[in-house]
C-alpha positions as CSV (number, residue, x, y, z in Angstrom):
1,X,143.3,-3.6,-105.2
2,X,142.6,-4.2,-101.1
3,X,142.0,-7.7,-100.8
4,X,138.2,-8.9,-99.6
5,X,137.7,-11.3,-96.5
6,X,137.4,-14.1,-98.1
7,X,134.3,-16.2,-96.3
8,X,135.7,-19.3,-94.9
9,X,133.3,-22.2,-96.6
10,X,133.2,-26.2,-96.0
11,X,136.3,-27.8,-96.6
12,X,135.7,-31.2,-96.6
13,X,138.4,-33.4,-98.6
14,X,137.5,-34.2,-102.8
15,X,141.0,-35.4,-103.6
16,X,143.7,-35.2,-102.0
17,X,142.7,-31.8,-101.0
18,X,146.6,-30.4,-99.3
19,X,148.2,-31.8,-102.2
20,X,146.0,-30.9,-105.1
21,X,145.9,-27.2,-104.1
22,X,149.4,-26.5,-103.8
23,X,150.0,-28.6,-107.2
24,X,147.6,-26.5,-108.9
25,X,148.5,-23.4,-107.6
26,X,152.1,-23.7,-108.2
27,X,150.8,-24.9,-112.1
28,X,148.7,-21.4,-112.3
29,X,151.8,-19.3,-111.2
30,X,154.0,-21.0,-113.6
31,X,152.0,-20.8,-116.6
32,X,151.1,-17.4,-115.9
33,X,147.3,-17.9,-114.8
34,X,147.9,-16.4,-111.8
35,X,150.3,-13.3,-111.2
36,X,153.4,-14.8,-109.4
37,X,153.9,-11.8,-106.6
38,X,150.4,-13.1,-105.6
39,X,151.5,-16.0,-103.6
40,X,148.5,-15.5,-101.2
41,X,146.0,-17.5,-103.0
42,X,144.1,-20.3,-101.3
43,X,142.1,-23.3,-102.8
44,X,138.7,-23.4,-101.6
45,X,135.7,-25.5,-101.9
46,X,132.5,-23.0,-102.6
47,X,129.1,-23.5,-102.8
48,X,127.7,-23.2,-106.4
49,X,124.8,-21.5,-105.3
50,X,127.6,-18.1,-104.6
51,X,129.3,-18.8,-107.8
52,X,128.1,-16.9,-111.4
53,X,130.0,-16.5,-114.9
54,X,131.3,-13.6,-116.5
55,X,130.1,-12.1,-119.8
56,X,133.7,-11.3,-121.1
57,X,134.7,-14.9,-121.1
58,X,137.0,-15.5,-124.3
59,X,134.9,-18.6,-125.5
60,X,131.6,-18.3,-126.0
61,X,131.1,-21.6,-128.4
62,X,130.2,-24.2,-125.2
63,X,129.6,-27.3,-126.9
64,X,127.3,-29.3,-124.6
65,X,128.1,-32.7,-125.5
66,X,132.0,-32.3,-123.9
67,X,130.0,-30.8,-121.0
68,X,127.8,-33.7,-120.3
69,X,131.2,-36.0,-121.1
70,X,132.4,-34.2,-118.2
71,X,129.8,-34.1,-116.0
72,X,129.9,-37.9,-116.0
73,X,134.0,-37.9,-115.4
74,X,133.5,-35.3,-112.6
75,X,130.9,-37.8,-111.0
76,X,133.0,-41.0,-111.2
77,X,136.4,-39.1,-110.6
78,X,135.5,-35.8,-108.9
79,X,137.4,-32.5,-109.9
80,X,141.3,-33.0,-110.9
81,X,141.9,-29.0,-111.2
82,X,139.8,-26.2,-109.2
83,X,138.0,-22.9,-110.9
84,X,139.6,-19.8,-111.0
85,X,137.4,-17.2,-109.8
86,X,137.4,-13.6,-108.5
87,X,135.4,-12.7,-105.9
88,X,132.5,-9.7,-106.3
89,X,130.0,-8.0,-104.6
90,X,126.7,-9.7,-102.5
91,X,129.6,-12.0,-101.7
92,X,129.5,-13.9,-105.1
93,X,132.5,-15.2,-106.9
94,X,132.7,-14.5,-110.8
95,X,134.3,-17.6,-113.3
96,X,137.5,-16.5,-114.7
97,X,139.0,-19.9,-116.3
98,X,137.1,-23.1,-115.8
99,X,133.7,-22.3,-116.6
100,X,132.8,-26.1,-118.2
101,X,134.2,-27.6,-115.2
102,X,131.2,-24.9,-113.4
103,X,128.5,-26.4,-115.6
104,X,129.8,-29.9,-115.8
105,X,129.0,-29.9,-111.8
106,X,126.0,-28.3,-111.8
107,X,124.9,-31.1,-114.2
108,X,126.6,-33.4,-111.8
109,X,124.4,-32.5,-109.2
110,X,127.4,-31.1,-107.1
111,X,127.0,-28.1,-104.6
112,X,130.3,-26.8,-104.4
113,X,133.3,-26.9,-106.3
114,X,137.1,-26.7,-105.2
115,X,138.4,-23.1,-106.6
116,X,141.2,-20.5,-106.4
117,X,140.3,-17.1,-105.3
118,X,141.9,-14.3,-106.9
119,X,141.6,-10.0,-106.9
120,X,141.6,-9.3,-110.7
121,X,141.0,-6.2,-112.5
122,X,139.2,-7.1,-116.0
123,X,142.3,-6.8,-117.6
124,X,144.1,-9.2,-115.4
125,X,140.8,-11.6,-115.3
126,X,140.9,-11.7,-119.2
127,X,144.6,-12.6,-119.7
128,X,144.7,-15.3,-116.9
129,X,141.4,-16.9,-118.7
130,X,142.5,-16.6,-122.4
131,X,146.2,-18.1,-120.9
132,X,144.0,-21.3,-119.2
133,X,141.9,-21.7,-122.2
134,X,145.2,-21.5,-124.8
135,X,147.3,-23.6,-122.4
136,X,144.2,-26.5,-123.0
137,X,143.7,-25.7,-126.7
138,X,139.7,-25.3,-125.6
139,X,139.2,-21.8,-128.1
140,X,138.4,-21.4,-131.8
141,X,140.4,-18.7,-133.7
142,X,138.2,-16.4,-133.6
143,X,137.7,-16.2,-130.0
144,X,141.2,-16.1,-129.5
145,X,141.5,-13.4,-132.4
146,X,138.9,-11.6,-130.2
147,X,140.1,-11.5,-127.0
148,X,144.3,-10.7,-128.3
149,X,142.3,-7.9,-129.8
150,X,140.7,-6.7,-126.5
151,X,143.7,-7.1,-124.6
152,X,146.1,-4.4,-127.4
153,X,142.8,-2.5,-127.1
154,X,142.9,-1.9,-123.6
155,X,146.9,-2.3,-123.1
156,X,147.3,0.3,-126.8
157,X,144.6,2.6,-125.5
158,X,143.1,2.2,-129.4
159,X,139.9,0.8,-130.3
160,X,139.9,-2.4,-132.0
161,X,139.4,-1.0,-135.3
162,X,142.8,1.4,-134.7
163,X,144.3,-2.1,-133.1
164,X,144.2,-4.0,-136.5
165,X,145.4,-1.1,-138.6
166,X,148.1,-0.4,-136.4
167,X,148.5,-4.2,-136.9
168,X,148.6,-4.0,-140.8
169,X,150.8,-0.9,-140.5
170,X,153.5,-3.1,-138.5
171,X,152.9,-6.1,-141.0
172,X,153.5,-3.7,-144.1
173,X,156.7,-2.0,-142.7
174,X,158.2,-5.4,-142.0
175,X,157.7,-6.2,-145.2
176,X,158.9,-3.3,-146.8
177,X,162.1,-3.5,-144.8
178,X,162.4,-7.2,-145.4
179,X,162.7,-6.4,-149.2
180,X,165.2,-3.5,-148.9
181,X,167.0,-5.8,-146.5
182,X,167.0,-9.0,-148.3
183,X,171.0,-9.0,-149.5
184,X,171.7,-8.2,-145.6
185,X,170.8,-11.3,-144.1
186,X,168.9,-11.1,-140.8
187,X,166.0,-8.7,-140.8
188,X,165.7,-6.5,-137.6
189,X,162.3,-5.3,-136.8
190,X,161.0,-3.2,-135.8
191,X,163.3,0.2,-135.7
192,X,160.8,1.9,-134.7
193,X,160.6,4.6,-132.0
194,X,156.8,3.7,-131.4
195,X,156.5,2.0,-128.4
196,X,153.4,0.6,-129.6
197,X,155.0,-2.1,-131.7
198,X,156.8,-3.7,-128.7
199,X,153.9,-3.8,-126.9
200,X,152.5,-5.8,-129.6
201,X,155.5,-7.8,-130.5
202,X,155.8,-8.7,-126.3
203,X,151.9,-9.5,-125.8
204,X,152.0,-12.2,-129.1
205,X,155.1,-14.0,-127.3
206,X,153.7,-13.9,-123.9
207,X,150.8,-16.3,-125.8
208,X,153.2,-17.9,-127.9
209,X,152.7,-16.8,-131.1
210,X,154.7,-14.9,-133.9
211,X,153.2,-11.4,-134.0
212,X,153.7,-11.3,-138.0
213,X,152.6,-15.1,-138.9
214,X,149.7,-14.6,-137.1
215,X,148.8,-11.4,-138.2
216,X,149.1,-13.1,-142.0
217,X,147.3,-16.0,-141.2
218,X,144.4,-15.1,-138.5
219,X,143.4,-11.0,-138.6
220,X,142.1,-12.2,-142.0
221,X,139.0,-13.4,-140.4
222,X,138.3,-10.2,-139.7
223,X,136.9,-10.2,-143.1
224,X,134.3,-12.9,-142.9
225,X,131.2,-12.4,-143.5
226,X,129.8,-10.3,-140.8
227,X,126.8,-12.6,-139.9
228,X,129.1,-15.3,-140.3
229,X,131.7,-13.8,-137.9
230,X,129.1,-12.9,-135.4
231,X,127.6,-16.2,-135.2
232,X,130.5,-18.0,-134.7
233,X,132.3,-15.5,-132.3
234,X,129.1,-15.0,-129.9
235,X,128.7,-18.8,-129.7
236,X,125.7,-19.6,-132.0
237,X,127.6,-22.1,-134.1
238,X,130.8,-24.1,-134.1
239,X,133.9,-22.5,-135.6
240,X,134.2,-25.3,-138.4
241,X,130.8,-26.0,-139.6
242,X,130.4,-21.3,-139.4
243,X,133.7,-20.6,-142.0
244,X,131.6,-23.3,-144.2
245,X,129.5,-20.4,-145.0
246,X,131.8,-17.8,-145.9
247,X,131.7,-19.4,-149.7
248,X,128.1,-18.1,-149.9
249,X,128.3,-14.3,-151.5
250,X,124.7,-14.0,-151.6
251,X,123.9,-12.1,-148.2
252,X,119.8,-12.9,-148.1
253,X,120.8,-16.6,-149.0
254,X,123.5,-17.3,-146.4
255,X,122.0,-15.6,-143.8
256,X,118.5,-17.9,-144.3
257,X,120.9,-20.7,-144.2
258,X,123.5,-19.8,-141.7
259,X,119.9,-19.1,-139.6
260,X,118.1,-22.4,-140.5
261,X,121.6,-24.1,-139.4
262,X,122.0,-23.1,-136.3
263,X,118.4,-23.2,-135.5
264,X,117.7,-27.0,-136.7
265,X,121.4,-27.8,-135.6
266,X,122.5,-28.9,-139.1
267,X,125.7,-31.1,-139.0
268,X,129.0,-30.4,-140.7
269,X,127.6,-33.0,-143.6
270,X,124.7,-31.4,-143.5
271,X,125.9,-27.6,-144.1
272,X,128.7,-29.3,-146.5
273,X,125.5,-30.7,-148.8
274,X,123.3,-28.2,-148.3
275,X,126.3,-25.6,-149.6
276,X,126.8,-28.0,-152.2
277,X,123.5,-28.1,-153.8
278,X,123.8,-24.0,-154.3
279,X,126.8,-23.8,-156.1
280,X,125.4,-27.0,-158.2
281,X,122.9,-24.6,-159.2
282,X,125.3,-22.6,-161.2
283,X,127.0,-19.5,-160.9
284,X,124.3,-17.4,-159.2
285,X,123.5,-18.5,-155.6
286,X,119.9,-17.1,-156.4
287,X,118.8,-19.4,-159.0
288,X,118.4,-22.8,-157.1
289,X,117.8,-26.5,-158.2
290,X,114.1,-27.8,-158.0
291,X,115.1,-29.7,-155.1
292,X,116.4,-26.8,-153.1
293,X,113.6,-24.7,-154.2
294,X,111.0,-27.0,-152.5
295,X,113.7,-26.4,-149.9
296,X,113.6,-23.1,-149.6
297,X,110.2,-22.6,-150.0
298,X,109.2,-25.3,-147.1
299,X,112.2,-23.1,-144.8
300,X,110.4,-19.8,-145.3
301,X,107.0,-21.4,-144.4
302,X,108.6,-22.4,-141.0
303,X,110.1,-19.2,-140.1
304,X,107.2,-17.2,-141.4
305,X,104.7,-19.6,-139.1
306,X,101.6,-18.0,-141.4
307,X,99.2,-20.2,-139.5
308,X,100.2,-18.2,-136.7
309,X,101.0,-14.9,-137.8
310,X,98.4,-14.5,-140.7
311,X,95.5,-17.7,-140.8
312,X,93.7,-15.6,-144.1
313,X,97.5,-15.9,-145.9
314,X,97.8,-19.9,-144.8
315,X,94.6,-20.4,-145.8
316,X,95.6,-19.3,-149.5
317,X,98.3,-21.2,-149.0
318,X,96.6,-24.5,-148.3
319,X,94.3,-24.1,-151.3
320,X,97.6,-23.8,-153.3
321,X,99.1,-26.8,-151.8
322,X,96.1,-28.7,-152.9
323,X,96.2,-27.8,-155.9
324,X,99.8,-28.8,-156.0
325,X,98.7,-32.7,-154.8
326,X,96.6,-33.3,-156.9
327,X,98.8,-31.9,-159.7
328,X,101.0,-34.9,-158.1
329,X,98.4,-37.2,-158.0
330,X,97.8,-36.7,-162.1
331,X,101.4,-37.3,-162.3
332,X,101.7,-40.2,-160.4
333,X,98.5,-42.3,-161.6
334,X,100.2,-41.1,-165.8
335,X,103.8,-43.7,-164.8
């Protein structure tokens, strides 16, 4: 890729401004954030105003509490690492890794933000940010599930769906040979003349994991629920209080729930309760407690809005919940 002219912008000291750029920038070429036979990149402070994110981010869950948090220490301490970016056309620059440190200063108030300037492909701009975001723990299984799984795609030529059986077929051949090779001592794997499987083996190290433990433990979350897995890998709900759901087999009823959750922004003691108070009402998920009758009956009156969306149904409906007061009434004024 020809490199752009990159616009020379204000420069004006935030800390230590020689010292932290050559610090960083070493850092990113040593953990692999930035390509290290690109030794042409230079830290720059740009305005926010030319900066925008990038779709194909590997997290998607933000959680806006640590983003305030950080808005605060960015305002007291300024910036202690600069943004990755790329630059694109209308001479904007695109968020590859640090994108809470890009809306921790717009909270801040701050009009430009110290950043490192690199010519990525998509493929490139995806592995630096998934390495930055593994490197600072900051993603949720399934989002680093996701984006391994678009990296094999696009290295493997296969879709995702070929990706993860080619993935099963590698863990069921390692097993297979592990058995017939158990009186042998050390298993070697693969002995395979399909290049694929050291492509896979190589990408899983590069990130620091073992190809076949993680295959065991994490491609299994594949199988979630797919409103479950959706909500939690496009950002709609945390990874914790979202796998809280998976124990629901009733579609109609976890959906409602999963809905109502990350609409009201239940808690994890909420969901836990909540969860709780369905399997409490025996086997079948459909028949529910009184309690979380009431309870589903007063949800389904707030997402239906019938005052809104049919006033000759609500109208039916508050003759009905007189009725149901003064039925209340009778029972109160017989303690």
């Amino acid at each position: 890729m020809v490199r752009r002219t990159i616009r020379q912008v204000k420069s004006d000291t935030v800390t230590d401004n020689e010292t932290l750029s050559k610090e960083v920038q070493d850092a990113f070429i040593r953990q692999g954030v930035i390509p290290s036979s690109n030794q042409t990149a230079s830290y720059q402070l740009i305005p926010i105003s030319q900066i925008v994110t990038w779709e194909n981010q590997p997290r998607n869950y933000i959680d806006q509490q640590a983003i305030n948090k950080l808005a605060k220490t960015i305002e007291v301490e300024g910036f202690k690492y600069p943004c990755l970016v790329r630059p694109i056309e209308d001479n904007k620059y695109q968020i590859v890794a640090g994108e809470r440190r890009y809306l921790a200063a717009q909270l801040a108030l701050k009009t430009e933000i110290p950043c490192l300037i690199e010519n990525l492909n998509d493929t490139d701009a995806l592995e630096a940010a998934l390495k930055e975001n593994l490197l600072r723990e900051d993603l949720n299984p399934i989002e680093v599930l996701n984006s391994l799984l678009r990296l094999l795609s696009d290295q493997l030529q296969l879709s995702e769906d070929d990706v993860c059986k080619l993935l099963y077929e590698m863990k069921r051949r390692r097993e297979t040979h592990q058995e017939k090779k158990k009186s042998s001592g050390e298993i070697n794997f693969p002995n395979s003349t399909d290049d694929r499987y050291q492509t896979v083996i190589t990408l899983f190290e590069s990130y620091g994991y073992n190809w076949y433990s993680y295959v065991c433990s994490q491609l299994k979350l594949r199988n979630l629920p797919k409103d479950v897995y959706q909500a939690i890998a496009t950002g709609q709900i945390e990874y914790s209080k979202g796998l809280k759901f998976k124990s629901i087999k009733d579609d109609k009823l976890r959906q409602s729930l999963l809905n109502e959750a990350i609409e009201l922004g239940w808690s994890q003691k909420l969901i836990s309760q909540k969860i709780k108070q369905i399997k409490e009402s025996n086997a079948d998920p459909k028949v529910l407690s009184p309690s979380q009758h009431l309870s589903d009956v007063t949800r389904r009156v707030n997402q239906v809005k019938p005052w809104k969306t049919d006033p000759k149904v609500w109208k039916k409906i508050q003759t009905r919940l007189k009725g149901i007061e003064d039925l209340l009434l009778e029972v109160e004024n017989n303690k």
